[in-house]
PyMOL Python script that loads the backbone (N, CA, C, O; Angstrom):
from pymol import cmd

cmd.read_pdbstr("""\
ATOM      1  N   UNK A   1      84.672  95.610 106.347  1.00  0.00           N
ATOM      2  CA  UNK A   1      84.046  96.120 105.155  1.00  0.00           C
ATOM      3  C   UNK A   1      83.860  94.949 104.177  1.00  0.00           C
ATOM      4  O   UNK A   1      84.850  94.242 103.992  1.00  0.00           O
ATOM      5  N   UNK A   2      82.466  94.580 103.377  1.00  0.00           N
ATOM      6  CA  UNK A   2      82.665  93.370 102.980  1.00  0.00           C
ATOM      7  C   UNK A   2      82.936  93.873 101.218  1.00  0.00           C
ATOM      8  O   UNK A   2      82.424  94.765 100.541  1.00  0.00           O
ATOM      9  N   UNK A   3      83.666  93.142 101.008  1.00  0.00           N
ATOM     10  CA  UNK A   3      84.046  92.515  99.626  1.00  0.00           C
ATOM     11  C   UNK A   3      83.050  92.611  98.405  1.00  0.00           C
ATOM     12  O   UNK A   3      82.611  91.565  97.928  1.00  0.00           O
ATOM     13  N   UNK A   4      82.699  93.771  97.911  1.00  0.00           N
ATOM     14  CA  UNK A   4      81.695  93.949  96.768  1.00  0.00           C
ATOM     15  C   UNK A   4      82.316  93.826  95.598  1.00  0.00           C
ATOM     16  O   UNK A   4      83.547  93.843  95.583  1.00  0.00           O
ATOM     17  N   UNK A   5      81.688  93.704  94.585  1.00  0.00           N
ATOM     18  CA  UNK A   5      81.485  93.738  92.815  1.00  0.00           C
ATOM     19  C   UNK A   5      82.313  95.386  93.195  1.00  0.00           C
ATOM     20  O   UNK A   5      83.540  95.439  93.271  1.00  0.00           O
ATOM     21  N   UNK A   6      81.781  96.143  93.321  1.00  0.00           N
ATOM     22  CA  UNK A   6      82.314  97.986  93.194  1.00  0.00           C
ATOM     23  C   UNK A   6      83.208  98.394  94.280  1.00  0.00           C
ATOM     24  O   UNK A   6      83.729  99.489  94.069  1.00  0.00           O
ATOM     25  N   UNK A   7      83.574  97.760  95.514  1.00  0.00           N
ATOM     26  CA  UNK A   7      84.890  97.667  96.169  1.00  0.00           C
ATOM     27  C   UNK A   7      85.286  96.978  95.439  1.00  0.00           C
ATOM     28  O   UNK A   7      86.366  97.567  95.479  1.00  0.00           O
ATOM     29  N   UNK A   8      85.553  95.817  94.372  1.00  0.00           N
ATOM     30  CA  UNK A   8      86.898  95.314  93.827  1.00  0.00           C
ATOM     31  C   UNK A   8      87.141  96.740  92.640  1.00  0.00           C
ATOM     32  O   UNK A   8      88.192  97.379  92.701  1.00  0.00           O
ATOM     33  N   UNK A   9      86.369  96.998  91.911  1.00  0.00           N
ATOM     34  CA  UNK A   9      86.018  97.861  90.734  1.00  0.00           C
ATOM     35  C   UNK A   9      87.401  99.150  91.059  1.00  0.00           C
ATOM     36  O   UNK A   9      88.427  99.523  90.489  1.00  0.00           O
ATOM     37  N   UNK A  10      86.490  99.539  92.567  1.00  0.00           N
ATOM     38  CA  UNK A  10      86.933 100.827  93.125  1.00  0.00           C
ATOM     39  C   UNK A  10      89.065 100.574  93.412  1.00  0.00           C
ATOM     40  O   UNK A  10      89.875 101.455  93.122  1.00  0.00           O
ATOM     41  N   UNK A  11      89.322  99.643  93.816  1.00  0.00           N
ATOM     42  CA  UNK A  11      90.072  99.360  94.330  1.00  0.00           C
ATOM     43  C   UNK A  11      91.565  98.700  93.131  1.00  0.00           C
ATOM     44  O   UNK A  11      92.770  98.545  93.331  1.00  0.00           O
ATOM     45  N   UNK A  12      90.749  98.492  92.030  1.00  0.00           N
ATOM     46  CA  UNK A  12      90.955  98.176  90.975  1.00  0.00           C
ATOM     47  C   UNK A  12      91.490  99.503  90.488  1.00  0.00           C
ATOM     48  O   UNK A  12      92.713  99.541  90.351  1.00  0.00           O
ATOM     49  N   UNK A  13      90.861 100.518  90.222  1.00  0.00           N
ATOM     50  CA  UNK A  13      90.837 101.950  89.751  1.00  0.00           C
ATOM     51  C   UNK A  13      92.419 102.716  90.629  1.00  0.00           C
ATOM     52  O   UNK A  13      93.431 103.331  90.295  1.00  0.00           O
ATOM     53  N   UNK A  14      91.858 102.245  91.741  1.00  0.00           N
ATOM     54  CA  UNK A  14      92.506 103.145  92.664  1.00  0.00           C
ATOM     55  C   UNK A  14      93.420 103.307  93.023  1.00  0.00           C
ATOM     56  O   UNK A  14      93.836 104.401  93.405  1.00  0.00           O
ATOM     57  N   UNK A  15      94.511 101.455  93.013  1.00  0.00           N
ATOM     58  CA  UNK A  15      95.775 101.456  92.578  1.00  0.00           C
ATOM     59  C   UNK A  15      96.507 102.079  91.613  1.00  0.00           C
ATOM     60  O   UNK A  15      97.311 102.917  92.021  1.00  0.00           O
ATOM     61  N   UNK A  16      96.441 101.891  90.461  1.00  0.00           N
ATOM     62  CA  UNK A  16      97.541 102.346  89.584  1.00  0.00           C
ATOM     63  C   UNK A  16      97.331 104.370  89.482  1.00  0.00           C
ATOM     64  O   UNK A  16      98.019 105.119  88.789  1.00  0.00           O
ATOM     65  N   UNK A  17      96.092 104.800  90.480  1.00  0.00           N
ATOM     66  CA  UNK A  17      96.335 106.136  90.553  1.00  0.00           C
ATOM     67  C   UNK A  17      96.815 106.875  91.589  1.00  0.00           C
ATOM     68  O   UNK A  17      97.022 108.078  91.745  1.00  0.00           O
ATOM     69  N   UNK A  18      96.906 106.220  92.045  1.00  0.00           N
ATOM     70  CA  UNK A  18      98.138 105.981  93.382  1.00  0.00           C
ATOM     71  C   UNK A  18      99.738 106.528  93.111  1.00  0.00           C
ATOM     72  O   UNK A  18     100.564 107.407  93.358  1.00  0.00           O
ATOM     73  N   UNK A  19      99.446 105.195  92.360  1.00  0.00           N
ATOM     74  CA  UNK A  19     101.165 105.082  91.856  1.00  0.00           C
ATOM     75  C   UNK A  19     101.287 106.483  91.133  1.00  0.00           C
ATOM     76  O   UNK A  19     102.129 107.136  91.748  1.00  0.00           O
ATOM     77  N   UNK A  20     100.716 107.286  89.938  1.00  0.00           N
ATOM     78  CA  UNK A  20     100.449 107.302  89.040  1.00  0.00           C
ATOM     79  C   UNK A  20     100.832 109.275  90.226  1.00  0.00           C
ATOM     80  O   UNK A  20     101.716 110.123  90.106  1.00  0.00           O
ATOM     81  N   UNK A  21      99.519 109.145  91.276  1.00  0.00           N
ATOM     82  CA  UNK A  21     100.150 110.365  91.896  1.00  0.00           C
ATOM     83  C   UNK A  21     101.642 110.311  92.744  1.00  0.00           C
ATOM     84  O   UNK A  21     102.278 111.360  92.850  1.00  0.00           O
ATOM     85  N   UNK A  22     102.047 109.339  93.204  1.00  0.00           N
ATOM     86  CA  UNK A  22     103.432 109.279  93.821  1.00  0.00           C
ATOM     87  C   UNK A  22     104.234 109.997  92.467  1.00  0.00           C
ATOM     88  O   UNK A  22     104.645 111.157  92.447  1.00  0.00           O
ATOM     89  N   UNK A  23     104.323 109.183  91.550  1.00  0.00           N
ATOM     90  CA  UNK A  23     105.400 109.507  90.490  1.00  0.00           C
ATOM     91  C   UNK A  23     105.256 111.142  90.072  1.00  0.00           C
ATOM     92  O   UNK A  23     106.164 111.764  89.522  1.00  0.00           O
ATOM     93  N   UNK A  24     103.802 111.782  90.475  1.00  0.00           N
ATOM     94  CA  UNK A  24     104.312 113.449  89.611  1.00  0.00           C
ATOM     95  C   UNK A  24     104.571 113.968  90.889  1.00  0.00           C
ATOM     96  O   UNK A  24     105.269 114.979  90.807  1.00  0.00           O
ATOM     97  N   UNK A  25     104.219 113.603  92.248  1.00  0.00           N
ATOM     98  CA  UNK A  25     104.627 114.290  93.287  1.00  0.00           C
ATOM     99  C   UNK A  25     106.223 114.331  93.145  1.00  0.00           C
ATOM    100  O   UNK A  25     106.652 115.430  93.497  1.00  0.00           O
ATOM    101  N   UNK A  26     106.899 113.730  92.864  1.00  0.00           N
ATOM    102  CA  UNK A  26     107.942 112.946  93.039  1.00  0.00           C
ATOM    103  C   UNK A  26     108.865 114.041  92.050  1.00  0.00           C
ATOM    104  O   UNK A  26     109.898 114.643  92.345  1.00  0.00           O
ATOM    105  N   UNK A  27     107.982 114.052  90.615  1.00  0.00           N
ATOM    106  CA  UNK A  27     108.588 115.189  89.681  1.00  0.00           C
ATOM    107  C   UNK A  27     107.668 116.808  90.376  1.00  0.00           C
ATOM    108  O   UNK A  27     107.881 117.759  89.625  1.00  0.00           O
ATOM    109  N   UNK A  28     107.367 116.931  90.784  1.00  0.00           N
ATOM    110  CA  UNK A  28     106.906 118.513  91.006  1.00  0.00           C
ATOM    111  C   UNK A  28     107.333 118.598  91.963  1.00  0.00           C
ATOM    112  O   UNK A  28     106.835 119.623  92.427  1.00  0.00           O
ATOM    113  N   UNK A  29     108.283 118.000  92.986  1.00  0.00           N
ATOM    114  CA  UNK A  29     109.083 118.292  94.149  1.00  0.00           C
ATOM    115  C   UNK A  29     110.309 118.551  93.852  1.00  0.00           C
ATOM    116  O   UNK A  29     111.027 119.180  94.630  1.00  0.00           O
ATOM    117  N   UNK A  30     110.811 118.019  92.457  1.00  0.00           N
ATOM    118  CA  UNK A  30     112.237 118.508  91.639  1.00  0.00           C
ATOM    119  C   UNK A  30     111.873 119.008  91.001  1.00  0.00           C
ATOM    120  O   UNK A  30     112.857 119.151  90.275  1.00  0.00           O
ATOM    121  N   UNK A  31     110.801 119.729  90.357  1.00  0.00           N
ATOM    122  CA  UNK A  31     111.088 120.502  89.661  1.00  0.00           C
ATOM    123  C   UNK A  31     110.660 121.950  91.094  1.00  0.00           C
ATOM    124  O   UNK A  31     111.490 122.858  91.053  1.00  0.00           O
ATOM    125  N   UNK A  32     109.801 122.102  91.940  1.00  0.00           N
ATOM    126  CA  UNK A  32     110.380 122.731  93.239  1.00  0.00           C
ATOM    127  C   UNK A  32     111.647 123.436  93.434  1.00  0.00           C
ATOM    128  O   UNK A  32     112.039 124.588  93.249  1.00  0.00           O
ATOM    129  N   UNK A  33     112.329 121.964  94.025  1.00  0.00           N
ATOM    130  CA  UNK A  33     113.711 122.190  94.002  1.00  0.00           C
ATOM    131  C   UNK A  33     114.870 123.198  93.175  1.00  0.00           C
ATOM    132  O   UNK A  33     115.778 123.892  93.631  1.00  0.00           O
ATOM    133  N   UNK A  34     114.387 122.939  91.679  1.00  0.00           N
ATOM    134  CA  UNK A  34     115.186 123.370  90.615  1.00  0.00           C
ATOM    135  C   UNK A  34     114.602 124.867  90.105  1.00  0.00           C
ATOM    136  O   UNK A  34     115.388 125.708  89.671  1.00  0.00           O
ATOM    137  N   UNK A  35     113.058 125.143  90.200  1.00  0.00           N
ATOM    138  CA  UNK A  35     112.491 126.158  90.579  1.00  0.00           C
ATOM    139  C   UNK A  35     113.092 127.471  91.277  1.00  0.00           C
ATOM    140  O   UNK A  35     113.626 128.475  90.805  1.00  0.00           O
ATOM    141  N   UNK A  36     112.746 127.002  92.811  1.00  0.00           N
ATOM    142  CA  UNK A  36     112.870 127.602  93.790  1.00  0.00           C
ATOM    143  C   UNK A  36     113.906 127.602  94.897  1.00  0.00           C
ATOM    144  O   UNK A  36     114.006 128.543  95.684  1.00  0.00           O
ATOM    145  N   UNK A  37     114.700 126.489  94.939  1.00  0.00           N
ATOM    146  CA  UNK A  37     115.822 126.532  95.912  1.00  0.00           C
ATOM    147  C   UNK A  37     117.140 126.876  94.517  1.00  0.00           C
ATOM    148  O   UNK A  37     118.296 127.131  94.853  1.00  0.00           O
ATOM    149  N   UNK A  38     116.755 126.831  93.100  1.00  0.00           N
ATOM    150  CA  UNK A  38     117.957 126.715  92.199  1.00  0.00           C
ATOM    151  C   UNK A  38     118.927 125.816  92.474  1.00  0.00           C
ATOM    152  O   UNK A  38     120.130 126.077  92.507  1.00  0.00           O
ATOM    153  N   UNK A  39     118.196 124.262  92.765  1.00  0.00           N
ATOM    154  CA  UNK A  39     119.436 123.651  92.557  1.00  0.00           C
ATOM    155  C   UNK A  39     119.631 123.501  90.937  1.00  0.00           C
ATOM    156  O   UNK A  39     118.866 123.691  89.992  1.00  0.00           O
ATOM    157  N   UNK A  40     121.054 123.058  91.041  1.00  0.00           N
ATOM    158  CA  UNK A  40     121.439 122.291  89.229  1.00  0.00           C
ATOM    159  C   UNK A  40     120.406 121.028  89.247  1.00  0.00           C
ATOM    160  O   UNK A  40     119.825 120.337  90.084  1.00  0.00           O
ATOM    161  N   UNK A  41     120.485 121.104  88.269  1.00  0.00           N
ATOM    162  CA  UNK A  41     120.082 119.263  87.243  1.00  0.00           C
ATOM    163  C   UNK A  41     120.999 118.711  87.119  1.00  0.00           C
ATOM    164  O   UNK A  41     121.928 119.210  86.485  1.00  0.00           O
ATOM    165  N   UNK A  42     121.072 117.706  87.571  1.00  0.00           N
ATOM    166  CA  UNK A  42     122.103 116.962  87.627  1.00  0.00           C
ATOM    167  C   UNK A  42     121.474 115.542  86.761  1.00  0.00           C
ATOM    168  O   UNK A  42     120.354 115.138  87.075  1.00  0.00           O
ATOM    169  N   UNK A  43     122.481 114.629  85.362  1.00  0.00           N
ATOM    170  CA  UNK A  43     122.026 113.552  84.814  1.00  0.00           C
ATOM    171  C   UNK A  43     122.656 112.543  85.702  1.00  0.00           C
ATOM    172  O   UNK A  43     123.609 112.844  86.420  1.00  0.00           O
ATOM    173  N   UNK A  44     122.150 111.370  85.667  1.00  0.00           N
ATOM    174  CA  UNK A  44     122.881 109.793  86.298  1.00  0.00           C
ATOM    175  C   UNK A  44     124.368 109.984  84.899  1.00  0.00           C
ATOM    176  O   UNK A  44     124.316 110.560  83.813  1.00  0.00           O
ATOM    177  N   UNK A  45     125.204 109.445  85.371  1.00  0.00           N
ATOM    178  CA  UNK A  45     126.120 109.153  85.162  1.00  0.00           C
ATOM    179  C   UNK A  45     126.280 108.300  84.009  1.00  0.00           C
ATOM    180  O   UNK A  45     125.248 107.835  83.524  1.00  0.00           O
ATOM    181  N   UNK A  46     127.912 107.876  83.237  1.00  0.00           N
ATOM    182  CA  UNK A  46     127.094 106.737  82.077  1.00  0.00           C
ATOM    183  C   UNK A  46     127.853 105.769  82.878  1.00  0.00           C
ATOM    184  O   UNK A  46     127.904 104.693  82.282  1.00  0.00           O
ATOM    185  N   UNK A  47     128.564 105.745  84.201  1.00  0.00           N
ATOM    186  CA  UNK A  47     129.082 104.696  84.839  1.00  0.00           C
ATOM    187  C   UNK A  47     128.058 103.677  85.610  1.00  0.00           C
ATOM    188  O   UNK A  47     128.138 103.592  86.836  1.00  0.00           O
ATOM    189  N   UNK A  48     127.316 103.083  85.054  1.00  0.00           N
ATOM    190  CA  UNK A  48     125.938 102.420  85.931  1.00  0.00           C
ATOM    191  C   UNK A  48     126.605 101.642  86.988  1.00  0.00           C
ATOM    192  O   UNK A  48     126.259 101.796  88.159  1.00  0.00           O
ATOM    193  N   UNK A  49     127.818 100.563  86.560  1.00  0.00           N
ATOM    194  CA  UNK A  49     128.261  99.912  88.027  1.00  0.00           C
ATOM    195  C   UNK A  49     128.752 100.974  89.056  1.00  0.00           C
ATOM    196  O   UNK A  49     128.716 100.585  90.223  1.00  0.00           O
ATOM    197  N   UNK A  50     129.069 101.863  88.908  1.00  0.00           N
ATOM    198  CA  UNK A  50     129.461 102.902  90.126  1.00  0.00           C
ATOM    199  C   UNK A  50     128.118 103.354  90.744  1.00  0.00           C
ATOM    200  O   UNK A  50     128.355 103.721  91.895  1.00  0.00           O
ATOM    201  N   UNK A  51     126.519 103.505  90.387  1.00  0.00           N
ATOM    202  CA  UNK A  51     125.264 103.694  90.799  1.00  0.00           C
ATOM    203  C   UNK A  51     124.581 102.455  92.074  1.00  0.00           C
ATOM    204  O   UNK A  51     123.681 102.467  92.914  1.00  0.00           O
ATOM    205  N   UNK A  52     125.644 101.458  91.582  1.00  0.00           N
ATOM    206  CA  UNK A  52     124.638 100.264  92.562  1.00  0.00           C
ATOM    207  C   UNK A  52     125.296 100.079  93.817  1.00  0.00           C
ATOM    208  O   UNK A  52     126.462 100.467  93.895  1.00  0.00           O
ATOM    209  N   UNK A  53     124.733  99.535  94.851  1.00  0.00           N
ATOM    210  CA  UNK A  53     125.153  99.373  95.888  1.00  0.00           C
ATOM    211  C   UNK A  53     125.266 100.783  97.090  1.00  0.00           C
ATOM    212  O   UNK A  53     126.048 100.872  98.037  1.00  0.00           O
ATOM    213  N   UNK A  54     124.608 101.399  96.820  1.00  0.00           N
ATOM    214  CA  UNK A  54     125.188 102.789  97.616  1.00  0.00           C
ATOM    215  C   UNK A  54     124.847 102.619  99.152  1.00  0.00           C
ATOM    216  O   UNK A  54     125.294 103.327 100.054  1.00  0.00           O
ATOM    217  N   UNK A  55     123.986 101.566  99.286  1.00  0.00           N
ATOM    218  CA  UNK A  55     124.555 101.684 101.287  1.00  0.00           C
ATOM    219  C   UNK A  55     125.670 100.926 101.599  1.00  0.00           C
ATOM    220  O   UNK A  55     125.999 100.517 102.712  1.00  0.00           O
ATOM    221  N   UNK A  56     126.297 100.747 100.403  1.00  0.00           N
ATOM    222  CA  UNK A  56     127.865 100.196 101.002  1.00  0.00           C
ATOM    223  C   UNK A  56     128.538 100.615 100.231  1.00  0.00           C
ATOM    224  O   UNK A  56     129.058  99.633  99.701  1.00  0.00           O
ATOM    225  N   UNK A  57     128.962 101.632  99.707  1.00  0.00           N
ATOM    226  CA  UNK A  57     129.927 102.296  98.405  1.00  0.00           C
ATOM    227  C   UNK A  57     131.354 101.666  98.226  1.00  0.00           C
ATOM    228  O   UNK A  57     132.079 101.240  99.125  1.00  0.00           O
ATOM    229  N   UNK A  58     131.565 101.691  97.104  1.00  0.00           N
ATOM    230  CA  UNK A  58     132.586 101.071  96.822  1.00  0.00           C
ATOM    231  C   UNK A  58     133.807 102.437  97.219  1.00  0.00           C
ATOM    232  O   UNK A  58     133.370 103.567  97.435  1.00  0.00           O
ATOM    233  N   UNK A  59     135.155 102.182  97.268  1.00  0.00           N
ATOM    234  CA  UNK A  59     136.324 102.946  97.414  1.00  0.00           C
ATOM    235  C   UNK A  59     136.012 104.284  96.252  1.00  0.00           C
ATOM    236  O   UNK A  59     135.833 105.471  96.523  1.00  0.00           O
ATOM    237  N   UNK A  60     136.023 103.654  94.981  1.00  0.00           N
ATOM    238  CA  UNK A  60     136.018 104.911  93.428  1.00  0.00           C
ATOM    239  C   UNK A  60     134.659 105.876  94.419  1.00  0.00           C
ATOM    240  O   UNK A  60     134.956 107.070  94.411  1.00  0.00           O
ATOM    241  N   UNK A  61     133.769 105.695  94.946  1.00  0.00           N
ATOM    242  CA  UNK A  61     132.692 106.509  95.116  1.00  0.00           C
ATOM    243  C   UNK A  61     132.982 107.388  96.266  1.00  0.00           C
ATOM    244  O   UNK A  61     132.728 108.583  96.114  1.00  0.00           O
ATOM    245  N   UNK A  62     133.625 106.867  97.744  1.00  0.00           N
ATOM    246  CA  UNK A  62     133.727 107.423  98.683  1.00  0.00           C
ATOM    247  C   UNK A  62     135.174 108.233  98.861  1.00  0.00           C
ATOM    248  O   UNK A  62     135.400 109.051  99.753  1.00  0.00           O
ATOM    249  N   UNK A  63     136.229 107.769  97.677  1.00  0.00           N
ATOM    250  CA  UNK A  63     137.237 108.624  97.456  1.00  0.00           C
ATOM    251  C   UNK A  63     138.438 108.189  98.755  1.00  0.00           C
ATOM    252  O   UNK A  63     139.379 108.934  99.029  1.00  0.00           O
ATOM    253  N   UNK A  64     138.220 107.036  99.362  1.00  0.00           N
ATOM    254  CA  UNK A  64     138.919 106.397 100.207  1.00  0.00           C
ATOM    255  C   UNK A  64     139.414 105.026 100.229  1.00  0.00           C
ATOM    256  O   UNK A  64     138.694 104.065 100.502  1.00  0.00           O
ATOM    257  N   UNK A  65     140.554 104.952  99.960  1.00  0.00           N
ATOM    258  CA  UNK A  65     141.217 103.753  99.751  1.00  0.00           C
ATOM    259  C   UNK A  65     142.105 103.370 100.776  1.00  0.00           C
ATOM    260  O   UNK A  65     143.096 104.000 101.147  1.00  0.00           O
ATOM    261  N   UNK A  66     141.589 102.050 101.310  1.00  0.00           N
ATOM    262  CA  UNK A  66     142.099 101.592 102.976  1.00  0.00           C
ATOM    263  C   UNK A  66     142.543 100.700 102.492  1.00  0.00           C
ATOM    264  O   UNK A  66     143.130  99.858 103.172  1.00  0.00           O
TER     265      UNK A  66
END
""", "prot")
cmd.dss("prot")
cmd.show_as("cartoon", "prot")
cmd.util.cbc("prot")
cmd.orient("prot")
């Protein structure tokens, strides 16, 4: 496909609405959730170092101390 003035234009446009639909899919699948299966709402925590790392959890997270 060659490289036009209105393929950059288009392509230009077309990214950030992309993104733009990921992010409400993203909220109308929790709010779904919270809808219709009734889960809780749950907030992040105010412990932020306990949030990072989670494919290797620390001991405080997995409740196991070896």
């Amino acid at each position: 496909m060659p490289l036009t003035d209105a393929r950059l234009l288009w392509l230009t446009v077309k990214s950030p609405l992309l993104i733009l639909k990921v992010i409400a899919l993203i909220h109308l699948h929790a709010a779904w959730l919270w809808l219709v299966k009734k889960l809780p709402f749950r907030r992040k925590g105010d412990d932020i170092p306990l949030q990072r790392n989670l494919r290797h959890p620390t001991p405080e997270l997995t409740g196991r101390h070896d």
